[in-house]
N, C-alpha and C positions, 0 to 999 in steps of 0.2 A: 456642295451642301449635302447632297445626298449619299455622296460617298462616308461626311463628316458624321451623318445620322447613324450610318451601318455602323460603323468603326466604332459610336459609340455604345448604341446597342448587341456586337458582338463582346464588347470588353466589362456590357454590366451580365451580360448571360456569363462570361467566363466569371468573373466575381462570384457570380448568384450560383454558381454549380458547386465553385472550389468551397465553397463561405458550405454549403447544403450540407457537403459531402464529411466535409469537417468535424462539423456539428453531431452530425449522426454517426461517425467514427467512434468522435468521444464519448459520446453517449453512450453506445454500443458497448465499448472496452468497459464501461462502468458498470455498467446495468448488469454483464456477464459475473462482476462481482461487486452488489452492491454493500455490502457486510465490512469489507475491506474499503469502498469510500467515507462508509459511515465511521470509519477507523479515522479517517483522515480529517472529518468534521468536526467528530470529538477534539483534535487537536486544535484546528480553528475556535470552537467553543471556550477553549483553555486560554487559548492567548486573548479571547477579547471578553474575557469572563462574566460568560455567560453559559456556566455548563450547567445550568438549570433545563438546557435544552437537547443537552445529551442524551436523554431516555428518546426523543425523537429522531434523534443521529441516524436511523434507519431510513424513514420518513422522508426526512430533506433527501437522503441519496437517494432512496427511487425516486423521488418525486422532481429533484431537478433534472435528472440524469434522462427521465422521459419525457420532459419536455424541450432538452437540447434535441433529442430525437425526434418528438412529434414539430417541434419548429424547423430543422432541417429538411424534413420532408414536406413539409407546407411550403419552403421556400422553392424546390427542386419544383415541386408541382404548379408555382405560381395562386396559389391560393390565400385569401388574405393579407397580401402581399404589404399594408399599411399594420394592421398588427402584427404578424409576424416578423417587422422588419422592426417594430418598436419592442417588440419580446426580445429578439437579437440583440439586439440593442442595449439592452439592460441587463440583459444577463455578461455580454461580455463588458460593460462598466462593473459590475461586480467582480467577477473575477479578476480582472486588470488589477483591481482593487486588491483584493485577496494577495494576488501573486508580488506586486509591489510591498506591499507590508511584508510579508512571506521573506521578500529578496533586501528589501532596505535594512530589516528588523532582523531577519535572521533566525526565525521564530519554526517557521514549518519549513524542515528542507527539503520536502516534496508536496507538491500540490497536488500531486494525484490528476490532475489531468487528463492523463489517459494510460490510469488503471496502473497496474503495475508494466502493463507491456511498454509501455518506453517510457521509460522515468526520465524526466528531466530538473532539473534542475531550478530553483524559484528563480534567477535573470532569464533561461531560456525561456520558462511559461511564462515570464512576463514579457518578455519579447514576442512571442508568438500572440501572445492577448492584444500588443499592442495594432502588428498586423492585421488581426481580425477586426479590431478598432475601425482602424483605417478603412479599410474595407465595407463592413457591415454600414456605417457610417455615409460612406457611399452611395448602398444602398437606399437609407433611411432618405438621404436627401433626392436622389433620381425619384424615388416614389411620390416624394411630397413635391416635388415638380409639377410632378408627372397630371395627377390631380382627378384622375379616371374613377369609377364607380369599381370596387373591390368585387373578383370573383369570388366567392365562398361558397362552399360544399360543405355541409356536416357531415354526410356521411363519410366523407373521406379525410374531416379533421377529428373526428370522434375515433377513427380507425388507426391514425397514425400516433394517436394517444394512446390508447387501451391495448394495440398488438404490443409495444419496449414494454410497458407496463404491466404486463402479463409476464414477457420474459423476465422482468425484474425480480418479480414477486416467487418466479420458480426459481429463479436461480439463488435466493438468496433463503427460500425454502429447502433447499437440495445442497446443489454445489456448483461453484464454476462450471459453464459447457466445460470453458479452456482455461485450462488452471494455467500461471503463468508465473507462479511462486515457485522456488526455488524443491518443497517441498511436493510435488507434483506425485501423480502417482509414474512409477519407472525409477525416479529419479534413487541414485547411489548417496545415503545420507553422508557416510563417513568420506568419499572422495571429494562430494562435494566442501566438504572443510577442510583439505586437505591446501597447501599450498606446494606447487613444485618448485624441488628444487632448481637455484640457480631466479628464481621471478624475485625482479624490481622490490627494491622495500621501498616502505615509506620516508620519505626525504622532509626532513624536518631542519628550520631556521632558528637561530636565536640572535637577538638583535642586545648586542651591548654600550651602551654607552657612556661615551670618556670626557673627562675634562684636561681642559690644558693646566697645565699649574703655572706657564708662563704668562700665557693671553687671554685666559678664563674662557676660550672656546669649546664647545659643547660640542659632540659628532657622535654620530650613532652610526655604528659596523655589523657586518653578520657576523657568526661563529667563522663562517670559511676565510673571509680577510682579518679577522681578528689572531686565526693561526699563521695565516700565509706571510703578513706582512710583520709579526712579530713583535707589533703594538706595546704588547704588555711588558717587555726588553725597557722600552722607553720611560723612561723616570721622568718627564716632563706629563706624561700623559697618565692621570689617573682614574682608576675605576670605581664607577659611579653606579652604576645598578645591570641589570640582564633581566631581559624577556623570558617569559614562560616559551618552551620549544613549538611553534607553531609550523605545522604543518603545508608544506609546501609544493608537495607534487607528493599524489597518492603512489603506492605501489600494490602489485597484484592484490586483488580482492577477492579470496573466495565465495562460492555462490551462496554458502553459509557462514558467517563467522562469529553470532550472535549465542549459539544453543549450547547452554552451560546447564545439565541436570546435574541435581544435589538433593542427599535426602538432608533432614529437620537439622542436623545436626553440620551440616552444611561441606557434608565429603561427596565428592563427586562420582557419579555415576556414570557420566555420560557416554564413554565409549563401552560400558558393561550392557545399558541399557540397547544403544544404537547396531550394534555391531553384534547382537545374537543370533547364532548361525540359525537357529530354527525360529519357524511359527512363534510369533508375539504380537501381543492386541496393546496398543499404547492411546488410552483414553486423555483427550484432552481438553479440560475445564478450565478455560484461563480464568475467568471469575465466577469462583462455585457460588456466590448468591444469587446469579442468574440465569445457573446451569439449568437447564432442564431435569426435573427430580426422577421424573418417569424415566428418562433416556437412562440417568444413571442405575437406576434399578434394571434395567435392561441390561446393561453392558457387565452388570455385577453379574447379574442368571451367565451371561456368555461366559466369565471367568472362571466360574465355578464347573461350569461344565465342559469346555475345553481343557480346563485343568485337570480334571477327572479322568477323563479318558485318553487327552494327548498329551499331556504335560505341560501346558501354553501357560509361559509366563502372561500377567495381567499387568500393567501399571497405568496410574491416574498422572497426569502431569496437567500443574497448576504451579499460579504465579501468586494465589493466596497463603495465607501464615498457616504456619503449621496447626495452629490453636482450630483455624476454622475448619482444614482438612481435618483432622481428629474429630470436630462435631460433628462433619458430614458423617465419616465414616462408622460413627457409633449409632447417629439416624437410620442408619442405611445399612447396617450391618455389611459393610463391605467387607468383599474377601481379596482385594485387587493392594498391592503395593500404591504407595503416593509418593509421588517425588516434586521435584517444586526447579520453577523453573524460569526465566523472564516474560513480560507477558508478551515482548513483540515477537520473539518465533514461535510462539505458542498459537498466537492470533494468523499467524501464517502457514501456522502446519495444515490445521483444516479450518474451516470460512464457518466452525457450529460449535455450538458449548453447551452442553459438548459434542465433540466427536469423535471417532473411532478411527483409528490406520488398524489396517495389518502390514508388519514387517517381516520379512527371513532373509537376515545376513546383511543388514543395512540397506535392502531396496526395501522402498513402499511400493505394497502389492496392489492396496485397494483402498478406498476413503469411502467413508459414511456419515452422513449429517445426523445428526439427532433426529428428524425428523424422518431417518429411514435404514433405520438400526437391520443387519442380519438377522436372519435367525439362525438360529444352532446348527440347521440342516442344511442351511446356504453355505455356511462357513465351512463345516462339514466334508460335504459333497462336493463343495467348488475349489477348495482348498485343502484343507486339513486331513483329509482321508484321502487324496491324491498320493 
């Protein structure tokens, strides 16, 4: 009996650690970029329409993102241990939720989970949710067993809310600690797009389907035994319709294969723009009605005056109409080229709207948020007069 009790209470402390440690991972990976989850809610908002709530898309990500965190640390520390185990609880019935739809529906093929750093897939995080299920669930019941008078500390649950929530708030003020986008600072733009030769294509199916003209039986073949076995020879067997080519075993993916720039007139720029041997400042506003007006006025002074003295190409890159970039830039008297461009690599070049790279020769040297634009003697002295 005694031996039955340890056994059991070693296997709910394993639970209560791995369930702790989990939670505050995910949280972690989010909170590092909260800007990029709020990307991902928006898309939630779309499929269950209700993007009335998009202007808060910010909001919900810190705000759920520090409470997986401040609840995994309440768990780890055993505090609370009857709400924290009913917060657990309900949060992972949500997201199960979330990632089933996601997986059933086919709607979000990322749940964001955990961040861009290990993307999975809507059945994997629905798997994984359902584990956690399992588990937290566990919990929930051992405790209401259990039936004891709950430990609680405020100081140390006020603490374990306000520190992720602090980190949220700068990082989504700033920029990722740890950028994990393809677009990083270091990162080679143009090789990243590049595919080598001889790597795996994409293997794609087509499903045709025949009738008999003798026995009126009906069969559906792929493309590959449709060739192999010569089907179409046979005059008893006639054709009756073809599948669109569905995709069936991916082949290499470049770490970019999304980033198509074009000016108004819709000729492409993009290896003129990416692959310039020198010093260029590449501003990016995915949606100029909520760019920040002051940052662009800033980065226009940079333009003008890198342009002056070192020759530094400027360009704005946005996923808005030509019509709107023209009113910005007659508002604003910009002196900076505008180029247009999709909004989802645009949203993952930098985590601000806008924001600022420096490149020379397809590396990104340096990222800047709006909220913490260079100035001329930074860019200068740490770069451009080097």
């Amino acid at each position: 009996m005694i031996r039955s009790r340890k056994s059991a209470s070693t296997l709910e402390w394993i639970v209560r650690f791995f369930v702790g440690l989990l939670f505050i991972f995910s949280g972690l990976i989010k909170l590092n970029d909260p800007l990029g989850f709020s990307y991902k809610l928006e898309e939630y908002f779309e499929v269950f329409h209700v993007v009335a709530l998009s202007p808060l898309a910010v909001f919900f990500s810190i705000f759920i993102c520090t409470l997986e965190v401040s609840l995994g640390i309440l768990l780890l520390l055993g505090i609370s241990k009857k709400n924290v185990n009913t917060g657990l609880l309900a949060l992972v019935i949500f997201f199960t939720f979330l990632t089933f739809y996601s997986a059933a529906f086919d709607v979000v093929k990322s749940c964001g989970c955990f961040g861009d750093a290990i993307p999975l897939t809507p059945w994997q995080s629905f798997a994984k949710d359902l584990v956690l299920l399992v588990l937290i669930t566990y919990l929930f019941v051992k405790e209401r067993q259990r039936g004891v008078s709950q430990k609680h500390n405020k100081f140390l649950t006020w603490i374990s809310f306000l520190l992720p929530l602090a980190f949220g708030l700068y990082t989504y003020y700033y920029l990722p600690i740890i950028d994990f986008l393809p677009y990083k600072e270091g990162a080679n733009i143009p090789e990243s797009m590049k595919i080598p030769e001889g790597a795996p294509q994409d293997e794609y199916e087509i499903i045709y389907t025949l009738k008999s003209k003798s026995t009126g039986e009906e069969k559906k073949i792929n493309d590959k035994e449709y060739l192999a076995t010569k089907i179409y020879e046979n005059p008893d067997w006639e054709f009756i319709s073809s599948s669109d080519p569905v995709l069936v075993k991916a082949g290499y993916q470049p770490k970019i294969k999304d980033l198509n720039i074009f000016d108004s007139q819709g000729v492409s720029y993009t290896h003129e723009i990416i692959e310039n041997p020198y010093y260029n400042l590449i501003a990016v506003g995915w949606k100029l009605d909520k760019a920040n007006e002051s940052a662009i006025q800033t980065i226009n002074t940079l333009a003008i005056n890198t342009a002056k003295n070192y020759n530094t190409r400027t360009v704005l890159l946005t996923s808005n109409s030509a019509q709107d970039a023209d009113k910005l830039a007659k508002e604003n008297k910009l002196m900076f080229e505008i180029f247009y461009a999709d909004a989802v690599p645009l949203k993952s070049m930098v985590r601000s709207n806008p924001g600022l790279i420096l490149m020379k020769n397809g590396v990104i040297i340096k990222k800047w948020p709006s909220s913490d634009l260079p100035s001329y003697e930074e860019l200068e002295n740490g770069y451009l007069g080097k």
